[in-house]
C-alpha positions as CSV (number, residue, x, y, z in Angstrom):
1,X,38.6,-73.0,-106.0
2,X,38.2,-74.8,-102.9
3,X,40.9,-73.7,-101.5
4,X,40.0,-69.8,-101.9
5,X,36.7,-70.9,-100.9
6,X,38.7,-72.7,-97.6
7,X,40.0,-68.9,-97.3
8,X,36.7,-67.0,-97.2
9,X,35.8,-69.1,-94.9
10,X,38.7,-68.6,-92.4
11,X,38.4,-64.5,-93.1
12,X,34.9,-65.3,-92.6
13,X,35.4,-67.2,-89.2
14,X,38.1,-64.8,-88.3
15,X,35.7,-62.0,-88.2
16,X,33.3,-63.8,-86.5
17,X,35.8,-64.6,-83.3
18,X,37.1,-60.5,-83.6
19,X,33.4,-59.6,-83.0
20,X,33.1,-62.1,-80.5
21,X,36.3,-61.2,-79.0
22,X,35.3,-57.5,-79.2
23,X,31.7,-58.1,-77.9
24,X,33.0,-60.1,-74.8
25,X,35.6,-57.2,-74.0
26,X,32.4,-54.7,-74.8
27,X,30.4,-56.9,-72.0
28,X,33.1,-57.0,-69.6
29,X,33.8,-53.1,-69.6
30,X,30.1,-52.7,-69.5
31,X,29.8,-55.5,-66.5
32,X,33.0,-53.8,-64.7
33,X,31.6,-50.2,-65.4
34,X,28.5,-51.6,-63.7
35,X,30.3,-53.2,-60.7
36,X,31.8,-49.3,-60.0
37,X,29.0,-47.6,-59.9
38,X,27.2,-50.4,-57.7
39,X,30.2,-49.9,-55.9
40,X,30.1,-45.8,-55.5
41,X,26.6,-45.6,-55.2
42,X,26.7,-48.1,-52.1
43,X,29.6,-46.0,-50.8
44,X,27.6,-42.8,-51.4
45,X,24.4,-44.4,-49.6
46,X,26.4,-45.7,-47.2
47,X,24.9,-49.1,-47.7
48,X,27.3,-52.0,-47.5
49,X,24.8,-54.9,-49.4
50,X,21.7,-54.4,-51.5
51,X,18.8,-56.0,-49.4
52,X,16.3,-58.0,-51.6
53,X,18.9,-57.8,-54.6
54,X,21.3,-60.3,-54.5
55,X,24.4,-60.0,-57.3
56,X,24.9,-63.0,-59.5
57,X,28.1,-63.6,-59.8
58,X,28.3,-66.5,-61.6
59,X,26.8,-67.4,-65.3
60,X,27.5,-65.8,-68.5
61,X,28.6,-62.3,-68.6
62,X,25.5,-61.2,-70.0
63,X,23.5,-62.9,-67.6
64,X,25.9,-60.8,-64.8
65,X,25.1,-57.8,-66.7
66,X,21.7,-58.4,-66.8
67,X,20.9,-59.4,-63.1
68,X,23.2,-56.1,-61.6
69,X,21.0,-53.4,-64.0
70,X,17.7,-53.4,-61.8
71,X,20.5,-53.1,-58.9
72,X,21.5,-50.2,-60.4
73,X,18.4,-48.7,-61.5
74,X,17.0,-49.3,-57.6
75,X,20.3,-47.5,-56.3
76,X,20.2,-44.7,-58.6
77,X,16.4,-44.2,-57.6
78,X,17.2,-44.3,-54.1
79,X,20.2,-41.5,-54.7
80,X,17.7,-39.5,-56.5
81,X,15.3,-39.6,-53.7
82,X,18.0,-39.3,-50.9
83,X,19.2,-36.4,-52.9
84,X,16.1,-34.4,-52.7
85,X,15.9,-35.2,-49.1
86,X,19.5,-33.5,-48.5
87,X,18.4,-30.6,-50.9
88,X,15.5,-29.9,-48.9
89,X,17.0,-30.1,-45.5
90,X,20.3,-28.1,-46.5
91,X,17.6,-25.5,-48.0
92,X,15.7,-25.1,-44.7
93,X,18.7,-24.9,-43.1
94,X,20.4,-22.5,-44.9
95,X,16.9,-20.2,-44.6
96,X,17.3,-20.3,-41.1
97,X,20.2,-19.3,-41.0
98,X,20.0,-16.3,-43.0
99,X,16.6,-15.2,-41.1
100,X,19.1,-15.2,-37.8
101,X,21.6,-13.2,-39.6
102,X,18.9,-10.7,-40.6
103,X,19.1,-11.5,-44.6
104,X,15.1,-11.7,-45.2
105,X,15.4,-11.5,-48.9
106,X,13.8,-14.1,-51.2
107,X,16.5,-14.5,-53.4
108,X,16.5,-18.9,-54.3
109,X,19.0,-20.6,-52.4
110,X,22.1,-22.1,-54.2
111,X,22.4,-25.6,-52.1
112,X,25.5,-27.2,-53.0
113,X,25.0,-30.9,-51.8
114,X,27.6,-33.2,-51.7
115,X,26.6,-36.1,-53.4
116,X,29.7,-38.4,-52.4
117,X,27.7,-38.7,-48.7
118,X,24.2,-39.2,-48.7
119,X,24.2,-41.7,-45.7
120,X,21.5,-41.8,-43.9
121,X,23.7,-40.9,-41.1
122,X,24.7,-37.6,-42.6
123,X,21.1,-37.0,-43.4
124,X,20.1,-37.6,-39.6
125,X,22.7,-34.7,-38.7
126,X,21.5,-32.4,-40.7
127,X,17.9,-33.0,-39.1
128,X,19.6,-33.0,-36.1
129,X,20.7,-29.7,-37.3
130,X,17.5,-28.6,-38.7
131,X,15.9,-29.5,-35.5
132,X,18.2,-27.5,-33.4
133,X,17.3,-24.5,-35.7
134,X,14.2,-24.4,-35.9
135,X,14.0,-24.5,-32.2
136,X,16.2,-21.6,-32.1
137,X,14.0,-19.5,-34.3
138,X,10.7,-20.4,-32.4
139,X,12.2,-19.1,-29.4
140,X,13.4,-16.0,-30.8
141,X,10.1,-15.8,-32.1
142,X,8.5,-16.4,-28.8
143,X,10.7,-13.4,-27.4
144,X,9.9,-11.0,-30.3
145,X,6.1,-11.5,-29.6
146,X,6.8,-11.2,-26.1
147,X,8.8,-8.2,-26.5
148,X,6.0,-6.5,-29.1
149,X,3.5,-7.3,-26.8
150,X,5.5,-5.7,-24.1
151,X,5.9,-2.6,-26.4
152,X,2.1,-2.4,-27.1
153,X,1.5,-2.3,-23.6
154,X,3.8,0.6,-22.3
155,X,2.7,2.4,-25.7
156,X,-0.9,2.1,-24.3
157,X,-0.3,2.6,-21.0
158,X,2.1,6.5,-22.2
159,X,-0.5,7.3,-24.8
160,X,2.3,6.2,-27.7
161,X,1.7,5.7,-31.2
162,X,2.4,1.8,-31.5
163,X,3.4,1.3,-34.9
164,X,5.5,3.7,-35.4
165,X,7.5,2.7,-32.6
166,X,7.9,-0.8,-33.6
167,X,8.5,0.1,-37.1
168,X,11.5,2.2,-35.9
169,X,12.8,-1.4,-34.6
170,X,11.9,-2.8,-38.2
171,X,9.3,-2.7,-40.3
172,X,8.7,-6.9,-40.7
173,X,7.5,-6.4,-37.1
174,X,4.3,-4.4,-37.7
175,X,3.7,-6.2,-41.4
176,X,5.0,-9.6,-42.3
177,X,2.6,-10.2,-45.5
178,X,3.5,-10.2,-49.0
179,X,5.8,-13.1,-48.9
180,X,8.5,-11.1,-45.8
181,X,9.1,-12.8,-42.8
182,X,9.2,-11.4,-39.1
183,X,12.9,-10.4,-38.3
184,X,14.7,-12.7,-35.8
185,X,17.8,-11.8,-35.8
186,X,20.2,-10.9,-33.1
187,X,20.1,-7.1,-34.2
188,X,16.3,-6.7,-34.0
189,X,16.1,-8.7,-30.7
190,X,19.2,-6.3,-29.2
191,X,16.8,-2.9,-30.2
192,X,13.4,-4.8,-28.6
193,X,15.1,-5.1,-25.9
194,X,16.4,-1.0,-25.9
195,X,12.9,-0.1,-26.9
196,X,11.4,-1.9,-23.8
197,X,13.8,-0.4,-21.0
198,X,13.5,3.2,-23.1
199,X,9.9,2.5,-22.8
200,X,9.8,1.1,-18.8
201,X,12.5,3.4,-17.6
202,X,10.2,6.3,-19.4
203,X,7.2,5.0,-17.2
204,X,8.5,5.0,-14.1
205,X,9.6,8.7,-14.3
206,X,6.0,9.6,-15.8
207,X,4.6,7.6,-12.8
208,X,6.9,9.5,-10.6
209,X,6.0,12.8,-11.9
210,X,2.2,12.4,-12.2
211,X,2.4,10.8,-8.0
212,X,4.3,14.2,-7.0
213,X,1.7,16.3,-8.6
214,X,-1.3,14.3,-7.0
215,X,0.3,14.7,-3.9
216,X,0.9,18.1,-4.5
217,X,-2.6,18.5,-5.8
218,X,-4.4,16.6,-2.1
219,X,-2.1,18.8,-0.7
220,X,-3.7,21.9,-1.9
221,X,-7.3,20.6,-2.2
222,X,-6.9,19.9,1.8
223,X,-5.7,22.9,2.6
224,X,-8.1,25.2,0.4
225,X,-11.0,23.0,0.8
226,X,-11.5,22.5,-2.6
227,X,-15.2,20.5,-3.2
228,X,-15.8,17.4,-4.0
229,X,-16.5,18.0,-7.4
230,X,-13.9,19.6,-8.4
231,X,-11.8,16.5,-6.9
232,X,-13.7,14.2,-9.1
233,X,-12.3,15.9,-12.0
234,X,-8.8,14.6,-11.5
235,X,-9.8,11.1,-10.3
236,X,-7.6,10.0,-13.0
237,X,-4.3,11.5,-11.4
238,X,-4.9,10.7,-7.6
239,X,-6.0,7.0,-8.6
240,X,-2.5,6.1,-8.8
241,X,-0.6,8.1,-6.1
242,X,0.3,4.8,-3.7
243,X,0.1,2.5,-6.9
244,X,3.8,0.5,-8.3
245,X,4.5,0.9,-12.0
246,X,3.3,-2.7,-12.4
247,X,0.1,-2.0,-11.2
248,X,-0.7,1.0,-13.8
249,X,-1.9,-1.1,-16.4
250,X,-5.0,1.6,-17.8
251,X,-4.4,3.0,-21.0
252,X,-3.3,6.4,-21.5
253,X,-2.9,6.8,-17.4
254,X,0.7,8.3,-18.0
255,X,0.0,10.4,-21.2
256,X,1.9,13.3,-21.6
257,X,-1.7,15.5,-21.8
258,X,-3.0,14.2,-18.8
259,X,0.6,15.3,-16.8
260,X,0.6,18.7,-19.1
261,X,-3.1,19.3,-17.1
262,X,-2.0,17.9,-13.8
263,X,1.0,20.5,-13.7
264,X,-1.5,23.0,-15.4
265,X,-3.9,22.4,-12.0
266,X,-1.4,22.5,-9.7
267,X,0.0,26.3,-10.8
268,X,-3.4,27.6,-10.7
269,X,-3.9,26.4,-7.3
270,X,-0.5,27.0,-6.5
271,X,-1.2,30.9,-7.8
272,X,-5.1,31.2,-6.0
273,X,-3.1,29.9,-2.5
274,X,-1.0,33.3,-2.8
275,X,-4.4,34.9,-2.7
276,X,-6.1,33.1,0.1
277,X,-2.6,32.9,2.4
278,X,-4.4,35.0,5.0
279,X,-7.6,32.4,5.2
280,X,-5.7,29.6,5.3
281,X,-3.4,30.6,8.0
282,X,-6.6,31.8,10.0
283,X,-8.1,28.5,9.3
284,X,-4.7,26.7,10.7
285,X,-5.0,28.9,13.5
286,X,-8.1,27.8,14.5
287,X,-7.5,24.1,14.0
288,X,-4.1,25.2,16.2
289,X,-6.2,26.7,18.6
290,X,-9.0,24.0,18.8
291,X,-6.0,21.7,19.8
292,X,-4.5,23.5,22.8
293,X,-8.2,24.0,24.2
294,X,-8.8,20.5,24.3
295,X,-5.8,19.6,25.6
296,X,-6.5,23.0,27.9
297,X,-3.4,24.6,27.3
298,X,-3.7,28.2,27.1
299,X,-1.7,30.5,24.5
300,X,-2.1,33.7,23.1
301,X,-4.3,33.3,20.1
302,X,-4.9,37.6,19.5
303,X,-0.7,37.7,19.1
304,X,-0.5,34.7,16.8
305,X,-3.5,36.1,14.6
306,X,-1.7,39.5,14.9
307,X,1.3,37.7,14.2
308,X,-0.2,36.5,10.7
309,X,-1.6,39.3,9.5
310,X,1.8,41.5,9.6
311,X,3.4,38.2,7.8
312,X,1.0,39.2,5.3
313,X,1.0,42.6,4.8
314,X,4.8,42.2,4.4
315,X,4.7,40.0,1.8
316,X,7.8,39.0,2.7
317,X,6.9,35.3,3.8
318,X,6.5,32.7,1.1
319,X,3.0,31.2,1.7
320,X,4.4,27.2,1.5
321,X,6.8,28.5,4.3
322,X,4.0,29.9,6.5
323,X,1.9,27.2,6.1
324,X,4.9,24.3,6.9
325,X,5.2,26.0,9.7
326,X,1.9,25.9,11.2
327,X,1.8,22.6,9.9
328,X,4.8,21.7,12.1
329,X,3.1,23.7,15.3
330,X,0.0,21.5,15.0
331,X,2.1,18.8,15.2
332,X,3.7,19.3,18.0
333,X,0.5,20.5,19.5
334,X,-0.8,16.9,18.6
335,X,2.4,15.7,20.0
336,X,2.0,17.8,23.2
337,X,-1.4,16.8,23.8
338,X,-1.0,13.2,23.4
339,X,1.4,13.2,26.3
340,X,-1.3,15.0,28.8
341,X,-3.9,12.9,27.6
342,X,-3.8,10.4,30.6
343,X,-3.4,12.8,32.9
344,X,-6.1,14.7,31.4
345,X,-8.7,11.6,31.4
346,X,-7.7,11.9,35.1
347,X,-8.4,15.2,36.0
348,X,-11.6,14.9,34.0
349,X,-12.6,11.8,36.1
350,X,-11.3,13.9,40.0
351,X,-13.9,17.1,38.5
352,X,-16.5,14.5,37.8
353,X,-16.2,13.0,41.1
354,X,-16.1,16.5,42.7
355,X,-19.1,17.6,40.8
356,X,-20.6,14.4,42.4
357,X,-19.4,15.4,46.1
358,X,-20.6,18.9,45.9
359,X,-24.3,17.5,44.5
360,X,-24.1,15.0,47.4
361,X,-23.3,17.9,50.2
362,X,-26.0,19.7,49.1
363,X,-28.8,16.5,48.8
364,X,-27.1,15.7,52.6
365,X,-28.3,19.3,54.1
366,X,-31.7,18.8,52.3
367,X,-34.1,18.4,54.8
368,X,-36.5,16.6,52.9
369,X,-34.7,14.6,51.2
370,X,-36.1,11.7,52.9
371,X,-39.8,12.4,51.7
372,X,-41.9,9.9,49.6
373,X,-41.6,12.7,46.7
374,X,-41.4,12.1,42.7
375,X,-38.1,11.2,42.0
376,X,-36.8,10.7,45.4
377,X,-35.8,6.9,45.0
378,X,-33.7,8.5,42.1
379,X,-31.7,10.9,44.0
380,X,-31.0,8.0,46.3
381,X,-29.4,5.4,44.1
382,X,-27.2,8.5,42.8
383,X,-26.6,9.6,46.3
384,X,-25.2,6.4,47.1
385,X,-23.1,5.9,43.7
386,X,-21.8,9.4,45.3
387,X,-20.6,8.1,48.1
388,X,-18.4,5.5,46.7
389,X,-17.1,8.1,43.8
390,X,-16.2,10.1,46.8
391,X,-14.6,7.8,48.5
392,X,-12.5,6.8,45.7
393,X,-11.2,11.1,45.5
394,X,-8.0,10.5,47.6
395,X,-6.5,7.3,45.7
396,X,-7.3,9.6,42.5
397,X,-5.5,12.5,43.7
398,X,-2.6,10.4,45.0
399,X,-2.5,9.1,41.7
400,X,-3.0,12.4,39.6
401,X,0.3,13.5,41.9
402,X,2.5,11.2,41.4
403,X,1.5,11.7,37.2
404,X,1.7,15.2,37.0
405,X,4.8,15.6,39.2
406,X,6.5,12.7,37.1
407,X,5.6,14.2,34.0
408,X,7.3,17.1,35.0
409,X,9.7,15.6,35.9
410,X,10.4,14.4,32.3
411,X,9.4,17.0,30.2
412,X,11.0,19.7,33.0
413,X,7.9,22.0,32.4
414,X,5.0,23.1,34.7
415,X,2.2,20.8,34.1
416,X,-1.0,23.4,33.8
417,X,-4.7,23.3,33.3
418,X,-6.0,26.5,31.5
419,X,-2.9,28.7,33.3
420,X,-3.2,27.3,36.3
421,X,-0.6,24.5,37.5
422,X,-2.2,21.3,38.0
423,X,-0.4,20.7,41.5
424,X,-1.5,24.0,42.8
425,X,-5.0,23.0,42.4
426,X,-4.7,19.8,44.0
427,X,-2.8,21.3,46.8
428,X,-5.4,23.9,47.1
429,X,-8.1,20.9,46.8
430,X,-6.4,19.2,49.4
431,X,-6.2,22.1,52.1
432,X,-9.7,23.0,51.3
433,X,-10.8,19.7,52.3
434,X,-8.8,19.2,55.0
435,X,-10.8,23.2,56.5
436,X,-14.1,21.6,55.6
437,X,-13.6,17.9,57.6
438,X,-11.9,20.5,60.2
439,X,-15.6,22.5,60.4
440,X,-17.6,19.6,59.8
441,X,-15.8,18.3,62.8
442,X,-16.0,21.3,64.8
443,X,-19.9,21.4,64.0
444,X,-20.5,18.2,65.1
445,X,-18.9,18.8,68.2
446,X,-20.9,22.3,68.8
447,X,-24.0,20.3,68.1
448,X,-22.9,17.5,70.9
449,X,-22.6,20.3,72.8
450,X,-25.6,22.0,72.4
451,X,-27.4,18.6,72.7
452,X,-25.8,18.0,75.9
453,X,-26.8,21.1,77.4
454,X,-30.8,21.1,76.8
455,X,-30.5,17.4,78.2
456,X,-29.2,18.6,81.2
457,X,-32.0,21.6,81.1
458,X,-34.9,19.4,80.5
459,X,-33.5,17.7,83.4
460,X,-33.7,20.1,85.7
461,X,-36.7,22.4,84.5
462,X,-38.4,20.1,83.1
463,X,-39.1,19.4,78.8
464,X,-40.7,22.3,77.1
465,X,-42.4,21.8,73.6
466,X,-40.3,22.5,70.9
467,X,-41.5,25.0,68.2
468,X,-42.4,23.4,64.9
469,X,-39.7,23.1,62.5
470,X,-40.8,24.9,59.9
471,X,-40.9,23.0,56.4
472,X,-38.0,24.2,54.1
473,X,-38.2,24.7,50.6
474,X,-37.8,21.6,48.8
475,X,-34.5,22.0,46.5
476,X,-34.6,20.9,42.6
477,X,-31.8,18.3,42.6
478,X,-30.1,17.9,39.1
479,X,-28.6,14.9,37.5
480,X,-25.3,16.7,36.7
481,X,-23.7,20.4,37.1
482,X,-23.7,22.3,34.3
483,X,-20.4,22.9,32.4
484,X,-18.4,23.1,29.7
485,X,-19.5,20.8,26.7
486,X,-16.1,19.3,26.5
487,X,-14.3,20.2,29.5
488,X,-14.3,24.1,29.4
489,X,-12.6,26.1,32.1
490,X,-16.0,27.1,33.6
491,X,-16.5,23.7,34.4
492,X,-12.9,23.4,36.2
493,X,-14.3,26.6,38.5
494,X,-17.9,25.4,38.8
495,X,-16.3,21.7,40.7
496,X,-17.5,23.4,44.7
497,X,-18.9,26.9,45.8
498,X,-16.1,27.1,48.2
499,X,-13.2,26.7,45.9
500,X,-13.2,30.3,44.4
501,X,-9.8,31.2,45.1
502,X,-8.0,28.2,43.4
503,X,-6.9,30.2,40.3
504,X,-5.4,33.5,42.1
505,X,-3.6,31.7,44.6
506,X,-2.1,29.7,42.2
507,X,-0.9,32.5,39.6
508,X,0.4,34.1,42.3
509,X,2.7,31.3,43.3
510,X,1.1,30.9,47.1
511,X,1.3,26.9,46.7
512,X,1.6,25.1,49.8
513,X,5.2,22.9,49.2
514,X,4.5,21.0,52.5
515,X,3.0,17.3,51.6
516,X,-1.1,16.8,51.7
517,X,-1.9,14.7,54.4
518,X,-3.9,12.1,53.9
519,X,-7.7,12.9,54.7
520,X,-10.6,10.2,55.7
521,X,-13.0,11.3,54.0
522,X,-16.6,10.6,55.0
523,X,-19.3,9.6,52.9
524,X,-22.4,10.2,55.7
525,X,-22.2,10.8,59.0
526,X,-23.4,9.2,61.9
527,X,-26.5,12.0,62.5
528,X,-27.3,11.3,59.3
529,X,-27.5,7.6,59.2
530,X,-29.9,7.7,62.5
531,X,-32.2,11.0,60.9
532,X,-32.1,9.0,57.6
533,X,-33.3,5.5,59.9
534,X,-36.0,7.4,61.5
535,X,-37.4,9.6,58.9
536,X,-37.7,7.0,56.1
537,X,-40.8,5.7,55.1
538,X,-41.8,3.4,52.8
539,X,-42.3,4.6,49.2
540,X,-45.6,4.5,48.1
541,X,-46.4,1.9,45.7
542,X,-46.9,2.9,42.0
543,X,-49.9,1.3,40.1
């Protein structure tokens, strides 16, 4: 009995040390089992020690087990987290990416994340990443807005319907509600880009187009004389004939309507100017003729008129031709005269000082002109700023010479004044002057004479009285000649009663070719001076 009971015992203590045997191996696994997956999850976290959780690694094995199990939990915690951090970056990246490839669909992203690296290192690179990208997309962003806002613009500025432009680009442009995002991608930005050069390129040729027709327009409004208000009613055209395309920024200023009724204007003036061909080539005429007076050139204004009106009759002449053409004479008419102009303003300023001589010849042989009459203090300050615009006459004429004769020179053409060549006249001028000193002189010496001789009679016989001089009529003395308004031929032949035959002699070609002498020319004479010494009188003073 004892001894089967010494038996059970020793099954009974066998069994005991198998558990115990089997429990410590159980332990062991479950401690070892723990150790790897401390181990991986470190290496997956990329973390060499547990900070704060130090492993025991002494103790019973149960005590091992039970300090690494809050390791482990901690770990797998901080996997779980780190996990959905690298979900949620590889997710925005992968969005990103397909918004630059031009996949806008909201299917869910599969992200695969590789859960042997979850270092915070390989989570930093894919911020890094995300970073990069998202940078990326708000620039393209930046240039789509740009680019729409570009678009709008030009779609303004051509009268263009906006949306459905941009929609032709893609639709996510005009509408980016119910959950679809703008397009971004290297396909839509490409066709912006077309759209905007389409759109510029189609401006400048509008701009182009609508600048030839208001020059075309002016051009026709000028030369029919078109009012005012009927200019007013294309304000909108000619408001942007000198302007860049940059600087046409109004809307609808290059719509297709308003260049459809710019071209629409310009045939139905272009048609009435067939129709008014004959006024406006009388009317150029005139302004043709107006020139060459001025610049008192002479042409033959019946045969030019008579000229137009067979043009017309013909039919033969296209009206733009006729009137470029007389556009071209008045600008060599302009040109013409704008070459005689100085000699001109000096001929003008030699009849202005003969005007002045002839006035002071004539206020010289009045007898009276010495008398305290009204206005006779008057005619003296002008007779005297006569007589030094007279004496100025011979540098003038020198002067007026040498021009003329070197502006023939130049142009090899006759240098004439209403027909009559300028060096003719002042050849004739000359030789006049030179006959009138010659009888002044002669005069004086008759009147020496004459003196001479009733000294010697009174001498002899004795004085007798002289009769009374009878009292001449006084003579109305004008401030200026009368002439031309603006230089008129009558005025050229008004300049001295004795110059009458300037204009014959000079058509006929009798010009003197020898060289004008120089003439002193006398401003009063010596008579004069004493009959002005013993005649004058103090002026009578005026309350």
């Amino acid at each position: 009995m004892l001894s089967l009971i010494e038996r059970e015992c020793l099954d009974v203590y066998q069994m005991k040390v198998d558990q115990a045997v089997k429990s410590r191996a159980q332990l062991l696994q479950a401690l070892a089992d723990a150790k790897v997956e401390l181990t991986s999850l470190l290496s997956a976290l990329g973390e060499k020690t547990i900070v704060g959780f130090p492993v025991k690694t002494s103790g019973t094995i149960k005590e091992q087990l039970t300090a690494i199990v809050p390791v482990l939990e901690q770990l797998c915690k901080q996997k779980e987290e780190r996990l959905k951090e690298f979900t949620d970056v590889q997710t925005q990246i992968q969005q990103i990416c397909k918004e630059i490839a031009g996949n806008l669909s909201s299917n869910d992203l599969a992200v695969m994340v590789d859960e042997s690296d979850l270092s915070l290192k390989k989570l930093e690179e894919y911020h890094s990443q995300l970073q990069e990208l998202k940078k990326e997309k708000s620039e393209r962003l930046h240039k789509i807005l740009e680019f729409v806002s570009t678009v709008h613009h030009l779609c303004s500025v051509l009268g263009m319907d906006f949306f459905s432009t941009i929609t032709e680009v893609h639709p996510s442009l005009i509408d980016s509600t119910h959950g679809q995002l703008k397009s971004i991608s290297n396909e839509t930005l490409s066709r912006l880009a077309k759209t905007v050069l389409m759109l510029k390129d189609d401006k400048k040729q509008r701009l182009q187009k609508l600048q030839e027709l208001a020059a075309l327009l002016i051009d026709l409004w000028n030369l029919m004389d078109t009012p005012d208000d009927e200019r007013h009613l294309f304000d909108h055209v000619t408001c942007n004939i000198s302007s860049s395309v940059d600087e046409v920024t109004i809307p609808g200023a290059l719509a297709l309507d308003l260049i459809e009724q710019a071209e629409v204007e310009v045939e139905r003036l272009d048609q009435l100017k067939f129709s008014r061909m004959k006024e406006i080539a009388f009317k150029k005429q005139a302004e043709l003729e107006e020139i060459y007076a001025h610049a008192h050139i002479e042409i033959d204004a019946e045969a030019a008129r008579e000229k137009i009106l067979a043009l017309d009759d013909s039919g033969n002449v296209e009206p733009s031709e006729l009137i470029a053409d007389m556009d071209s004479q008045i600008a060599k008419a302009k040109e013409e005269a704008l070459s005689r102009k100085e000699i001109l303003d000096k001929v003008e300023k030699w009849m202005s000082a003969c005007e002045e001589e002839s006035w002071l010849e004539d206020y010289n042989r009045d007898e009276n002109r010495y008398n305290a009459s009204r206005g006779a203090h008057l005619n003296l300050k002008r007779a005297e700023k006569a007589r030094n615009l007279v004496n100025k006459i011979p540098a003038l004429v020198e002067s007026l010479v040498a021009k003329t004769r070197a502006w023939e020179e130049d142009c090899g053409l006759t240098y004439e004044y209403d027909g009559v060549p300028l060096l003719a006249m002042l050849d004739e001028y000359a030789m006049l002057r030179n006959e009138r000193e010659e009888e002044k002189r002669r005069l004086r010496d008759q009147k020496k004479f004459h003196e001479q001789m009733n000294t010697e009679q009174e001498a002899v016989f004795g004085s007798r009285p002289s009769p009374a001089r009878p009292i001449g009529t006084k003579k109305v003395v004008g401030t200026r000649m009368n002439g031309g308004s603006n230089g008129t031929p009558s005025r050229r032949l008004s300049l001295m009663a004795h110059q009458n035959g300037i204009r014959s002699a000079a058509k006929d070609g009798k010009r003197d070719s020898r060289p004008v002498a120089p003439v002193n020319y006398v401003a009063i004479s010596k008579e004069d001076a004493v009959s002005f010494a013993s005649a004058a009188k103090p002026l009578p003073s005026t309350p």
